[in-house]
C-alpha positions in Angstrom: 130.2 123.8 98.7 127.3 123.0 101.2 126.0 119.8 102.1 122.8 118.6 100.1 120.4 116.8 101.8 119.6 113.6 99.5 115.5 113.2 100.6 113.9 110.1 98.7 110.0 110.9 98.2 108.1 107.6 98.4 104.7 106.5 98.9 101.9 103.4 97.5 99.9 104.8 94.4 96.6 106.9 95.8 99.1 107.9 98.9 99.7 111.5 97.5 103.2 111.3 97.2 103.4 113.7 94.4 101.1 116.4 95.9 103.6 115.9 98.7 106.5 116.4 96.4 104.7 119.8 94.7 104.9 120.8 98.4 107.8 120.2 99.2 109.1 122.1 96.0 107.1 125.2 97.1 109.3 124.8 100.6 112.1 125.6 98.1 113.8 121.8 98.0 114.7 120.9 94.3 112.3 118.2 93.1 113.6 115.3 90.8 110.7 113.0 89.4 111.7 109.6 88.5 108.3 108.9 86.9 108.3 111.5 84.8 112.2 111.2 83.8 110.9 107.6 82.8 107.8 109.0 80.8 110.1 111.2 78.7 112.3 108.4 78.1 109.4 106.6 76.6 107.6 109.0 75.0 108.1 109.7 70.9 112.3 110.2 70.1 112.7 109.8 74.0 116.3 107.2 74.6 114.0 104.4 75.6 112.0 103.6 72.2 114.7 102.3 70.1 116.0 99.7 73.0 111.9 98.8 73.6 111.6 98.2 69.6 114.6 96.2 69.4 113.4 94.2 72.6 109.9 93.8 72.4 109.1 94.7 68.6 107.1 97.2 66.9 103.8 96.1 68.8 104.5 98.1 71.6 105.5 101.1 70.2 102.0 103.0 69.4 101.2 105.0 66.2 102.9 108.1 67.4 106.1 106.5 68.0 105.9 105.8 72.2 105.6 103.2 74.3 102.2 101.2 74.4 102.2 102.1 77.9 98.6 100.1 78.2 100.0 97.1 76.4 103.4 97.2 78.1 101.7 97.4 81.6 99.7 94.6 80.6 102.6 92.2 79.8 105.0 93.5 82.1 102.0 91.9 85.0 101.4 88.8 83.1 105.6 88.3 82.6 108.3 88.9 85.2 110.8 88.2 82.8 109.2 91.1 80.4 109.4 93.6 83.4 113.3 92.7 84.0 113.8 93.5 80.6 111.8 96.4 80.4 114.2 97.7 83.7 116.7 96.8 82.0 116.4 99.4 79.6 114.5 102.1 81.5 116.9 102.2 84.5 120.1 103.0 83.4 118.0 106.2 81.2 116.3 107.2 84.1 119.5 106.6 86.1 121.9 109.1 84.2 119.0 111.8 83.7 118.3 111.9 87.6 122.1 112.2 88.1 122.1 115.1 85.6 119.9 117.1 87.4 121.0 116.5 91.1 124.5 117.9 89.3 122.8 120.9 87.9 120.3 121.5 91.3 123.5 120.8 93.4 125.4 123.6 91.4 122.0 126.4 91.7 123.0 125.8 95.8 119.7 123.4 96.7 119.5 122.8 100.5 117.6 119.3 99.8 117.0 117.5 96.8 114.1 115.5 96.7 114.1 112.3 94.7 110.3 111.3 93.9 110.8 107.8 93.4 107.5 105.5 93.5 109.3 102.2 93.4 112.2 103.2 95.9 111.5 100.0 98.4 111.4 98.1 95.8 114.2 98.7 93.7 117.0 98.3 96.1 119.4 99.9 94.4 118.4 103.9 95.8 119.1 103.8 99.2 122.7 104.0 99.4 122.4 107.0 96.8 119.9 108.9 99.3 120.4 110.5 103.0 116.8 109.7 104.0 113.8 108.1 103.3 110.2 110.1 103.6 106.9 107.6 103.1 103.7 109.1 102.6 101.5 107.1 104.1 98.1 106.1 104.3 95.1 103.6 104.8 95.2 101.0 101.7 91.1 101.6 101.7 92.1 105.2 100.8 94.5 104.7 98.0 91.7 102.8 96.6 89.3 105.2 96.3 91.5 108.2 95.5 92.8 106.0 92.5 89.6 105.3 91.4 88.1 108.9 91.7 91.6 110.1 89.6 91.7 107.2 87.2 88.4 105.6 86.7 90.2 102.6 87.2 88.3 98.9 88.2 88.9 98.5 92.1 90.3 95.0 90.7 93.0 96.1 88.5 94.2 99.3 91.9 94.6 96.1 93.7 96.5 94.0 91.0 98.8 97.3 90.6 99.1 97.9 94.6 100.0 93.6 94.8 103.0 94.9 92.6 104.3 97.3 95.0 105.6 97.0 98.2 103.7 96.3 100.8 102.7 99.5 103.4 104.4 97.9 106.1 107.9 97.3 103.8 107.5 101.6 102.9 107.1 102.2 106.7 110.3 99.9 107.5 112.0 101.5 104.6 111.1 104.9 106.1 113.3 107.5 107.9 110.4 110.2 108.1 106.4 109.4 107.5 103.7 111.8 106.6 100.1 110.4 107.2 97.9 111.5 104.5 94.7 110.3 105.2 91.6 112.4 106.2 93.5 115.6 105.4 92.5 118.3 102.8 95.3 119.9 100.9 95.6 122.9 103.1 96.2 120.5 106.2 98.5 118.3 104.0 100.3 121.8 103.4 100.9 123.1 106.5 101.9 119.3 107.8 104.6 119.4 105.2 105.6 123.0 106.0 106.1 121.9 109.4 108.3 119.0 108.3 110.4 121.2 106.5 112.9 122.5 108.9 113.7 118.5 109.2 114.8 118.5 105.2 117.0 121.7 105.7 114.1 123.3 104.4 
């Protein structure tokens, strides 16, 4: 069997990491997204909702049967201790599903496998599962306004969520390969990742 390039995707909220990572999928690299592995998890009958009952109660678990993701976001940045436990539990789920898939990608004869991964600085624990890092990068005046053009979100609250991530200069440390994505449109963002490609076995 072939060697796999292991690529971890990373990149600040408002950076365009997952753009980037729809890119790099149309390259023909297998994508794996952690996020939305995690949003499954929590979502009605997903793994993750009995655990969260147990530890947090029936409050956070809205009238569909998912995580509050509003109210859990909420505590998680008013209590560490509320985050740890709410890694706790999503980790490990998020952990065994991401392995599943780099099984079954590995197997279909991927060149690269690209683990989309927004908290990868942060977590620690990734980098000695993953052959490189790739940051996408740009100004933090940029995220801003991306985030709040996407989200409607309060410039306050971008910044209270961007003070919970690493910092740009801890992604660019972290980083094996950056792509600058700031004053491009998507077809320039496109061809800048096609060019990259060849780097990603690609």
């Amino acid at each position: 069997m072939r060697d796999v390039l292991r690529l971890g995707l990373t990149g600040g909220i408002g950076s365009g990491k997952s753009t980037v990572a729809g890119l790099l999928s149309r390259q023909g690299a297998a994508v794996i997204d952690a996020d939305a592995i995690s949003r499954q998890a929590t979502a009605a009958g997903g793994a993750a909702i009995a655990p969260l009952r147990q530890a947090f109660g029936p409050g956070l678990i809205n009238a569909e049967g998912a995580l509050d993701r509003e109210r859990m976001r909420t505590l998680a940045f008013s209590d560490a201790t509320a985050r740890q436990r709410l890694e706790q539990i999503i980790h490990p789920l998020v952990g065994q599903e991401t392995q599943r898939q780099a099984d079954a990608a590995t197997r279909a004869g991927a060149r690269c496998i690209v683990f989309d991964i927004p908290l990868l600085v942060e977590s620690k624990r990734w980098r000695s599962q993953l052959d490189r890092v790739l940051v996408v990068d740009c100004h933090p005046e940029t995220q801003i306004a991306r985030v709040m053009l996407r989200s409607q979100l309060p410039r306050p609250e971008i910044e209270r969520i961007m003070a919970q991530q690493a910092s740009r200069l801890q992604r660019l440390q972290a980083a094996d390969h950056v792509i600058c994505n700031d004053g491009l449109d998507l077809a320039e963002l496109a061809a800048l990742v096609a060019s990259s490609a060849p780097l990603f076995g690609l």
